[in-house]
C-alpha positions in Angstrom: 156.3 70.4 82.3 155.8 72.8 79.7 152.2 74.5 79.6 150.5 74.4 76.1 150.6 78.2 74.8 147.0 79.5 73.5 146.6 82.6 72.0 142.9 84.1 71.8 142.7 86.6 69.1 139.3 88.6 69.8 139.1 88.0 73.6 137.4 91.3 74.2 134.3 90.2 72.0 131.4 87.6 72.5 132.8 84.5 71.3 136.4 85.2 72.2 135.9 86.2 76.3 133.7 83.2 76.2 136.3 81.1 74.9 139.5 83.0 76.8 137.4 83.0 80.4 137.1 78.7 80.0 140.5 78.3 78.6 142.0 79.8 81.2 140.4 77.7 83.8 142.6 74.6 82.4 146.1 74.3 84.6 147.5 72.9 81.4 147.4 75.7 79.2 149.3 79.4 79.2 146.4 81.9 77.8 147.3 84.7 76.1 144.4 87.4 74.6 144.3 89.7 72.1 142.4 93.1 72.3 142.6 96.0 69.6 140.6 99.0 71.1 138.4 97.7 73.9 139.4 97.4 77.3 141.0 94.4 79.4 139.2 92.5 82.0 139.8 90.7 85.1 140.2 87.1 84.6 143.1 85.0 86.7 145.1 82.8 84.0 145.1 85.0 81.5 148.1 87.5 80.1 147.2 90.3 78.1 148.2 91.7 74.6 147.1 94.7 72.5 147.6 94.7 68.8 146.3 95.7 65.6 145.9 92.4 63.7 146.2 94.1 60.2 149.9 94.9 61.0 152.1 92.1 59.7 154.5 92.8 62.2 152.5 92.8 65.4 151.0 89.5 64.1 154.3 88.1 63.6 155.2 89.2 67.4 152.2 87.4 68.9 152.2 84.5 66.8 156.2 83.4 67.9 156.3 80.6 70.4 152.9 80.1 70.2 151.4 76.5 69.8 147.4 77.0 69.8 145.8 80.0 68.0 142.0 80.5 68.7 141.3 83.2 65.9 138.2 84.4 67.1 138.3 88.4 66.1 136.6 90.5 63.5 135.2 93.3 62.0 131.6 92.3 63.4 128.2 94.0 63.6 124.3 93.4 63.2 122.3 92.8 60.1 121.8 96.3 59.8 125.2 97.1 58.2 125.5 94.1 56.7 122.3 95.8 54.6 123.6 99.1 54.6 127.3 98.7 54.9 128.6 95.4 53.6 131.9 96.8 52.8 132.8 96.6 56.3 133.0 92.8 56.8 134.9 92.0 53.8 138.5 94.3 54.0 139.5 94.1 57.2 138.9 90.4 58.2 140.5 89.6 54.8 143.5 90.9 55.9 144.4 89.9 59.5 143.3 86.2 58.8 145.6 86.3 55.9 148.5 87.5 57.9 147.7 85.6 60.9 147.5 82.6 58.9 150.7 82.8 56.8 152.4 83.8 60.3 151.1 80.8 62.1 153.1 78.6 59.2 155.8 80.7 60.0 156.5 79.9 63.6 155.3 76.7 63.0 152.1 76.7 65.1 150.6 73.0 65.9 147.0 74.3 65.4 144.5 77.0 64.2 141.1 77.4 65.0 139.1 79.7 63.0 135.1 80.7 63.5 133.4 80.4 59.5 129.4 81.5 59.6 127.1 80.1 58.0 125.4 82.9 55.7 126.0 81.0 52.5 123.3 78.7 53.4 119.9 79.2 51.8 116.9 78.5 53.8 116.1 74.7 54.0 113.5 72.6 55.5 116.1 69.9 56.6 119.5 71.0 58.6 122.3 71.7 56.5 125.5 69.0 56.1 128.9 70.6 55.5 128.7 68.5 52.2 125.6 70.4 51.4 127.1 73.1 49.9 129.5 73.7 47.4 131.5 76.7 45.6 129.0 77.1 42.8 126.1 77.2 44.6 124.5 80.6 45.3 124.9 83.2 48.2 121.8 85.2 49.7 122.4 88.3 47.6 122.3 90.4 51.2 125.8 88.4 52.2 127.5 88.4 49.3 130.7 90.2 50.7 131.0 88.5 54.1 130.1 85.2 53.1 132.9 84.8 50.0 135.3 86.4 52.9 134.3 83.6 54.7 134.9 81.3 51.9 138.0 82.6 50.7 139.2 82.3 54.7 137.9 79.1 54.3 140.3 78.0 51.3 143.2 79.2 53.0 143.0 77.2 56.0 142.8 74.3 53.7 145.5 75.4 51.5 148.1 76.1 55.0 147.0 72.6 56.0 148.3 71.6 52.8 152.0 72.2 53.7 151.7 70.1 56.6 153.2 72.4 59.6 149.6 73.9 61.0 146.6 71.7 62.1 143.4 73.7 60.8 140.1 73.5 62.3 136.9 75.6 60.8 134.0 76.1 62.2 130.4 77.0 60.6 128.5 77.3 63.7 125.0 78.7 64.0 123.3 81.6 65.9 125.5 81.7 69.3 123.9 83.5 71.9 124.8 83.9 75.6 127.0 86.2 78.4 129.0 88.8 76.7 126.3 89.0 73.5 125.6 92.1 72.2 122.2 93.6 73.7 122.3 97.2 72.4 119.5 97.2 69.4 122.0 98.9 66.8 124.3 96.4 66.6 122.6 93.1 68.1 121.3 90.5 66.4 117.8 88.8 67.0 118.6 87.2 70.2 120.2 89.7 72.0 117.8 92.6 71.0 115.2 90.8 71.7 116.2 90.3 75.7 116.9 94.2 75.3 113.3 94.5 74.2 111.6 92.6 76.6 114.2 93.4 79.3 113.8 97.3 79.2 109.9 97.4 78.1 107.6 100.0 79.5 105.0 99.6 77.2 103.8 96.2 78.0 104.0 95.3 74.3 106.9 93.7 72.5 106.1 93.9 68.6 107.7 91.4 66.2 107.5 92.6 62.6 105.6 90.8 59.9 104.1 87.2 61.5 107.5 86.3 62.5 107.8 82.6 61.1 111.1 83.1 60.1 113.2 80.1 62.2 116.8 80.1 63.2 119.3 77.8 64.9 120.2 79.1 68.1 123.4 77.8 70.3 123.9 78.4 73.8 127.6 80.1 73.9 129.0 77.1 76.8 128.0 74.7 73.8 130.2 76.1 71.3 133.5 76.8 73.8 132.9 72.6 74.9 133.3 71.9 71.1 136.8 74.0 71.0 138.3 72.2 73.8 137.4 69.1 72.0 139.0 69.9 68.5 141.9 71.2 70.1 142.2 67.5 72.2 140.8 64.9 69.9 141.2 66.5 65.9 144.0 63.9 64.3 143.5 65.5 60.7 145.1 68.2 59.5 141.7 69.8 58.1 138.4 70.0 59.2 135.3 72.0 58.4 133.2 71.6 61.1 129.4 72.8 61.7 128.2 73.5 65.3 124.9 74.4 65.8 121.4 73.3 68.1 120.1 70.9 64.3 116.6 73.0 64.9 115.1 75.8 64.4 112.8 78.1 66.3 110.9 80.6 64.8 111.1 84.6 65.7 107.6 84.6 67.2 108.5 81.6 69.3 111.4 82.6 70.5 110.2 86.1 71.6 107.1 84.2 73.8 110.0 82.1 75.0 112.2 85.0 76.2 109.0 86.6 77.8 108.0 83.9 79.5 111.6 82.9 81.0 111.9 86.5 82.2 108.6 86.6 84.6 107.8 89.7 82.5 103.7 90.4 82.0 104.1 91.4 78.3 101.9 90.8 74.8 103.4 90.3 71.6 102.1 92.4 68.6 102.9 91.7 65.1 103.3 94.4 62.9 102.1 93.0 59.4 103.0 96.1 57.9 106.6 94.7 57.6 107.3 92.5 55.7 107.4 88.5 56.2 110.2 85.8 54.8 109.2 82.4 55.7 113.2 80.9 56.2 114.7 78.0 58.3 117.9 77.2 58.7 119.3 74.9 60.9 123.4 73.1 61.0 123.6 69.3 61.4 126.3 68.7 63.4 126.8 65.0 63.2 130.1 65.1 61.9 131.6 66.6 65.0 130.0 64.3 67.2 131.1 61.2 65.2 134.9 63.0 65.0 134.7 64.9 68.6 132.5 62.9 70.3 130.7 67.0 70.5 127.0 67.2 71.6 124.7 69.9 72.2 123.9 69.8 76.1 122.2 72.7 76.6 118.2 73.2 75.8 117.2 76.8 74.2 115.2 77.5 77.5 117.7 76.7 79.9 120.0 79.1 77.4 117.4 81.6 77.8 117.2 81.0 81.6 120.9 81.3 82.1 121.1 84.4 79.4 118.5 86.5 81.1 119.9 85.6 84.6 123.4 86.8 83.4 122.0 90.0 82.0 120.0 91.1 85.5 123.5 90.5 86.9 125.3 92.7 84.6 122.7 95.4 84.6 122.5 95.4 88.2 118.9 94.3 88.0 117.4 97.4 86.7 114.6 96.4 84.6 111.7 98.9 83.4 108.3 98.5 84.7 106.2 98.1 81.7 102.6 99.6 81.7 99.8 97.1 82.6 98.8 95.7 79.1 
């Protein structure tokens, strides 16, 4: 019997070796993954592929006899380019999802699974439904290029659903965090530098900036890879947005005591009020994929935390700073 072919585009990053790792643990599927610059790994089940996704004909090559693609790569980095460097986000991932895309109609792929954001939400008390939004509401100012990419991406999905040759599934999910994050502080985002902080601390002090009350939705990674293997098994339609996300939020300061306390660390938290405070929420309710996907979050932000720190002592052999006596 013929093996389902799946092609993981980004499987050297986060979300992708999350996603490329699990896949590949199924006897039913033939995994494929993509890497542009970065290294292979070790994994059993999986066959390897380097290629530059902005080359129309490398895509094309991938993409033939191919029946699943998970498009999970991108220009990517922390909220400190998308402040100082915005430009970064928008040319690149414009054009390899635009080429992948018009390639998977092509070679008539049965379905396309491509990972949204959800940076055109303003904050909000109550979690956000995909019908929340629409294309004349407002973007935060600060992700005005990658969130209309996003959008734009977004449309074309729909639009290559349209034709009827390519199943499209899109995903808004929330904050993932998890094995295989980023940790270093430059490009990280909150999660992830703050185990890096509280990790590698020899001061005995973690410092959050401002009163840290801004809240965010935060997914365990193993959440979001369950949901994929569900859209790929159970979506019927030939378009859906979907959101993905924990449906709370947990404020900065919160979080920070959380990943202190989950690390067995003896550290203090200092606010720096000198910086500047943005009371936000945002949090994704995801009860459209549960009532389509039968999808439910099953893992609890300190269990993620647990299983997060316990990953990275493994992958750091351990090595953790011993912080001053506060």
């Amino acid at each position: 019997m013929r093996k389902t072919k799946v092609l993981v585009c980004g499987a050297t990053g986060f979300i992708g070796r999350n996603i490329a790792e699990a896949l590949a643990l199924r006897d039913d599927l033939d995994v494929h993954a993509v890497r542009f610059t970065r290294p292979e790994y070790e994994c059993p089940g999986l066959t390897w592929h380097q290629a530059d996704l902005r080359d129309a004909s490398q895509v094309g090559e991938l993409i033939a006899g191919v029946d699943v693609v998970v498009q999970a790569a991108a220009t990517t980095s922390g909220s400190k380019d998308i402040v100082t460097r915005p430009y970064i986000h928008v040319t690149d991932n414009a054009v390899m999802n635009s080429l992948i895309l018009r390639a998977c109609y092509d070679h008539k792929v049965k379905h396309f699974v491509f990972f949204s954001c959800s940076v055109m939400y303003q904050s909000s008390e109550t979690p956000w439904r995909e019908d929340d939004w629409s294309i004349a509401d407002e973007l935060n100012s600060r992700y005005f290029g990658v969130g209309w990419t996003k959008i734009y991406i977004e449309k074309m999905c729909q639009f290559f659903s349209n034709l009827g040759v390519t199943k499209h599934t899109v995903i808004r999910h929330s904050n993932i965090y998890g094995p295989h994050d980023k940790f270093d502080l430059e490009r990280s985002h909150v999660f992830g530098a703050t185990v890096t902080k509280v990790m590698t601390n020899t001061s005995g002090t973690v410092t959050v900036w401002g009163t840290g009350e801004e809240a965010r939705d935060l997914l365990y990674v193993d959440d979001l890879v369950r949901f994929i293997d569900l859209a790929i098994t159970r979506q019927e339609s030939p378009y859906e947005l979907f959101h993905v996300g924990y449906g709370s939020a947990v404020t900065i300061k919160e979080l920070v005591s959380r990943i202190i306390a989950a690390s067995g660390r003896n550290l203090r938290v200092e606010h720096d009020l000198s910086q500047p405070t943005i009371k936000t929420s945002l949090a994704l309710d995801s009860s459209r994929a549960t009532e389509l996907l039968g999808w439910e979050r099953q893992v609890s932000l300190d269990e993620g935390i647990r299983r997060t720190i316990a990953w990275w002592n493994a992958a750091h052999g351990g090595r953790l700073a011993e912080p001053k006596t506060p």
